[in-house]
N, CA, C and O of each residue as an XYZ file, in Angstrom:
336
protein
N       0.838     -1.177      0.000
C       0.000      0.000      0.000
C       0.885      1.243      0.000
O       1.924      1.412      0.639
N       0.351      1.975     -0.733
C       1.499      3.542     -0.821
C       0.696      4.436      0.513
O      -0.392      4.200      1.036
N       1.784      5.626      0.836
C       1.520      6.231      1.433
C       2.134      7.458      1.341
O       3.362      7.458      1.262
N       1.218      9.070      1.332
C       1.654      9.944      1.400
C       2.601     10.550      2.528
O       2.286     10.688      3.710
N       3.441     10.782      2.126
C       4.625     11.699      3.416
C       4.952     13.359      3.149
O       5.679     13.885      2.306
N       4.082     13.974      4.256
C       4.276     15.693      3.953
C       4.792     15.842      5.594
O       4.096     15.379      6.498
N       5.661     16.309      5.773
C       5.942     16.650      6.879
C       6.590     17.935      7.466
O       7.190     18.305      6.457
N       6.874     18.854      8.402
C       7.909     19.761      8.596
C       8.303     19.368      9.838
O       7.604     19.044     10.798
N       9.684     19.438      9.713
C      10.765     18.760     10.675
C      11.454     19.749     11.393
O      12.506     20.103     10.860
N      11.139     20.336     12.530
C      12.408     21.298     13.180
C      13.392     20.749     13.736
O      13.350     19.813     14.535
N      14.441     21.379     13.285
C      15.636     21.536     12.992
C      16.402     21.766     15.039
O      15.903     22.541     15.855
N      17.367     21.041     15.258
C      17.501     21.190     16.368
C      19.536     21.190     16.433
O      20.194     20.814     15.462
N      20.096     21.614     17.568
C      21.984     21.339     17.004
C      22.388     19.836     17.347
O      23.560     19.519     17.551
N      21.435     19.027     17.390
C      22.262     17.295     17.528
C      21.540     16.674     16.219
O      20.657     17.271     15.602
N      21.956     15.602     15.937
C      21.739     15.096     14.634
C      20.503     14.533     15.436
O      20.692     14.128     16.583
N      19.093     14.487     14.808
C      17.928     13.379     15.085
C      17.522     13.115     13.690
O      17.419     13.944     12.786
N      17.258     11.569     13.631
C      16.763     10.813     12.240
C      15.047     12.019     12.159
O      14.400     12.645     13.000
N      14.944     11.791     10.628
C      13.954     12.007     10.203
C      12.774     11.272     10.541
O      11.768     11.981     10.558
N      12.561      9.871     10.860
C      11.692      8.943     11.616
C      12.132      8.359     12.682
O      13.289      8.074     12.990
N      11.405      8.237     13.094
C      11.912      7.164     14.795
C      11.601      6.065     14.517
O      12.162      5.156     15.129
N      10.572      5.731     13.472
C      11.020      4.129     12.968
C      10.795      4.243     11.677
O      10.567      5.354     11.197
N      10.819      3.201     10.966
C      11.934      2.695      9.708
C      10.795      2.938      8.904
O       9.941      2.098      9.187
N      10.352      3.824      7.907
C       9.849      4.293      6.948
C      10.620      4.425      5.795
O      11.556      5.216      5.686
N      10.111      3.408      4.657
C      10.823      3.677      3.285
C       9.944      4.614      2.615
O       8.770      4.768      2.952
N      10.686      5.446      1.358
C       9.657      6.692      0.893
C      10.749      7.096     -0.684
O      11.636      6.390     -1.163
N      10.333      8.240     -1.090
C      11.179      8.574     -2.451
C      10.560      9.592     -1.901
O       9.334      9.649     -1.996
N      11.437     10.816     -1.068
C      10.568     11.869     -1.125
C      11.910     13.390     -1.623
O      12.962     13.184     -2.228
N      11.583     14.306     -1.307
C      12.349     15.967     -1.483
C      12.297     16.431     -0.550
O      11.223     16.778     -0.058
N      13.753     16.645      0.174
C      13.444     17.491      1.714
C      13.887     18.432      1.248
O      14.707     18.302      0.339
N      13.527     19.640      1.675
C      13.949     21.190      1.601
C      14.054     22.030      2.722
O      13.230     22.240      3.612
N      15.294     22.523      2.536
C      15.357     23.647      3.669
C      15.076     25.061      2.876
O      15.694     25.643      1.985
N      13.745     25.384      3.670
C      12.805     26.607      2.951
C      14.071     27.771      2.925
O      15.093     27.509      3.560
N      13.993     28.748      2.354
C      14.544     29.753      2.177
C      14.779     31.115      3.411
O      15.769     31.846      3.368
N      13.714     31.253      4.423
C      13.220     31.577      5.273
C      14.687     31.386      6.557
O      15.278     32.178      7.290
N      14.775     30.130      6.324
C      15.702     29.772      7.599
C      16.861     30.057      7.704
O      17.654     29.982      6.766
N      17.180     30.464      8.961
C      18.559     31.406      9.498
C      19.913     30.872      9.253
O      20.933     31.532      9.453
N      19.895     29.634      8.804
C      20.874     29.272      8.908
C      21.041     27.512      7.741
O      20.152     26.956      7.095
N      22.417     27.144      7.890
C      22.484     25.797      6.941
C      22.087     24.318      7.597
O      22.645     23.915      8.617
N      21.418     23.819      7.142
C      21.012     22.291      8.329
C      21.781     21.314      7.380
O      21.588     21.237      6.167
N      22.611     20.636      8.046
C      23.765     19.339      7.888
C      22.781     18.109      7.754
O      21.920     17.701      8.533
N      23.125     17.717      6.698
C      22.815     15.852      6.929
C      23.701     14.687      7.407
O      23.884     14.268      6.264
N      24.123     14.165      7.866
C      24.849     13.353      8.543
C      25.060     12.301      7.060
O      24.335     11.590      6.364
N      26.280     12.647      7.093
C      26.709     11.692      5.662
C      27.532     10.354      6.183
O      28.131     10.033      7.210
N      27.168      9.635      4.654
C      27.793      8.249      5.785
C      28.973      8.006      6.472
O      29.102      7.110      7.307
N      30.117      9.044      6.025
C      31.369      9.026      6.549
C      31.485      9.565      7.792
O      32.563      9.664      8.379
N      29.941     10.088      8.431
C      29.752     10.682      9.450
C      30.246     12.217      9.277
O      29.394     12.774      9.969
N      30.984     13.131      8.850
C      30.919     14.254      8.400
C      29.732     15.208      7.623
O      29.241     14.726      6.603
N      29.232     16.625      8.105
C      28.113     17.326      7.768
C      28.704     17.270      6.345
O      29.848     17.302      5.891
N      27.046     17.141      5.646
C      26.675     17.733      4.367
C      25.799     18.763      4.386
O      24.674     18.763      4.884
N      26.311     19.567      3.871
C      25.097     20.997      4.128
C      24.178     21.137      3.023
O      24.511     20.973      1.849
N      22.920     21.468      3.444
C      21.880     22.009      2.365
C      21.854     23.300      2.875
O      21.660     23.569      4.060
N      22.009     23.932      2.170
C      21.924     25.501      2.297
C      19.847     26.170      2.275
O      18.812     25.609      1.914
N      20.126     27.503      2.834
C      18.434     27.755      2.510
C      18.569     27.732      1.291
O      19.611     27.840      0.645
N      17.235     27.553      0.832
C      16.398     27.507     -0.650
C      16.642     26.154     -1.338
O      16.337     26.085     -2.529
N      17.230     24.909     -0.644
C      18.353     23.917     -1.286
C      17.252     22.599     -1.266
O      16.557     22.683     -0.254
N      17.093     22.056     -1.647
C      16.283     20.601     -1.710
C      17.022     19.674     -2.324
O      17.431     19.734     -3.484
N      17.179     18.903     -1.629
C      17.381     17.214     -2.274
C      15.969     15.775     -2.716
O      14.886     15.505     -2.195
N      16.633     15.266     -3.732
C      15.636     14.310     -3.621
C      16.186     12.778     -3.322
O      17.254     12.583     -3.901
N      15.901     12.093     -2.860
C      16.210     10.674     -1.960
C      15.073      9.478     -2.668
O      14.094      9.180     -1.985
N      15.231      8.909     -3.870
C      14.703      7.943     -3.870
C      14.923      6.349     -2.962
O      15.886      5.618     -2.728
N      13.180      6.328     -2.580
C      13.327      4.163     -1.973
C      14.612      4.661     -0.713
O      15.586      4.007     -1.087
N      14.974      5.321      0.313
C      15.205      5.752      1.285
C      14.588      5.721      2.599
O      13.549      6.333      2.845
N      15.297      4.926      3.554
C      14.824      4.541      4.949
C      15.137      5.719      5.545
O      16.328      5.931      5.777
N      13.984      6.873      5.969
C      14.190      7.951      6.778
C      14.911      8.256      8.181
O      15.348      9.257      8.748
N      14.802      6.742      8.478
C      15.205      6.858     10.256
C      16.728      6.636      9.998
O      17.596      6.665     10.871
N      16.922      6.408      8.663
C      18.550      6.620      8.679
C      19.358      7.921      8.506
O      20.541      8.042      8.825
N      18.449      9.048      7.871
C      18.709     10.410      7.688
C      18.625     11.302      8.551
O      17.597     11.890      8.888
N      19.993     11.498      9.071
C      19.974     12.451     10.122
C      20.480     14.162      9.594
O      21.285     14.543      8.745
N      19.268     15.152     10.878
C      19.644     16.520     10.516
C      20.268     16.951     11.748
O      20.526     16.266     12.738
N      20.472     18.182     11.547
C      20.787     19.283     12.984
C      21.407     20.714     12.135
O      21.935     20.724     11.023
N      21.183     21.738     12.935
C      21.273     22.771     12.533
C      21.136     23.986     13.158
O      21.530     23.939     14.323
N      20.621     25.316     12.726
C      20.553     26.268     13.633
C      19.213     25.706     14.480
O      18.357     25.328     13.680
N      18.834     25.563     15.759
C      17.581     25.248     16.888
C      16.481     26.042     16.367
O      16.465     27.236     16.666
N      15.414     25.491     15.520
C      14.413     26.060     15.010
C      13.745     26.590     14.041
O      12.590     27.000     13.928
N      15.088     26.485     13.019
C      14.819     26.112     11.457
C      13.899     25.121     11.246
O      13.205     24.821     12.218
N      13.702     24.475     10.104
C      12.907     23.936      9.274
C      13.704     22.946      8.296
O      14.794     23.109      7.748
N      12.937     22.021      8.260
C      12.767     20.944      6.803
C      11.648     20.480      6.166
O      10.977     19.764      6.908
N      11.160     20.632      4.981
C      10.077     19.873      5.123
C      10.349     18.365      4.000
O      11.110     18.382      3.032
N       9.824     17.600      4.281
C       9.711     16.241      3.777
C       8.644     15.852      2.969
O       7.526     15.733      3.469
N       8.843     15.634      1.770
C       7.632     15.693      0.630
C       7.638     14.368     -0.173
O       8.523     14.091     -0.983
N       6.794     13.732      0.057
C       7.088     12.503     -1.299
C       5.700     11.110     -0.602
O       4.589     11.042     -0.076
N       6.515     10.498     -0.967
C       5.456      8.682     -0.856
C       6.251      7.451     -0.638
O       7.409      7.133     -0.908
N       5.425      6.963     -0.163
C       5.993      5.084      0.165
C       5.986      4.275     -1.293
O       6.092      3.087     -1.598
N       5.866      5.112     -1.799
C       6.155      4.550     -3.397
C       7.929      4.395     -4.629
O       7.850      3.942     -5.771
């Protein structure tokens, strides 16, 4: 069964996964333009990858609870896509 995923994620300074449990999806996270600052993804080498404001990625067939953020405390992400 598919399932829609719209979400907004605040942004906090320790890395927390995008799910707390294991959700596969193909979705576009974006850090809106709005926000003060750059939010890091936790790359697999364990070193930040930055999305800058206005910046979106897309993540196809991706287990969310493996994608970790952190950033300025109170920014934004939002999470757009499906279990498809």
């Amino acid at each position: 069964m598919y399932g829609l995923i719209i979400e907004k994620k605040t942004i906090t300074t320790s890395y927390v996964a995008l799910s707390s449990e294991r959700v596969i999806g193909t979705v576009e996270i974006a850090a809106p333009p709005t926000n003060s600052g750059t939010v890091y993804l936790e790359g697999t080498d364990g070193n930040d990858v930055p999305l800058i404001s206005g910046e979106w990625k897309r993540f196809d067939k991706v287990d969310l609870s493996k994608i970790k953020v952190k950033g300025t405390a109170d920014d934004v992400l939002t999470v757009i896509g499906g279990t498809w």
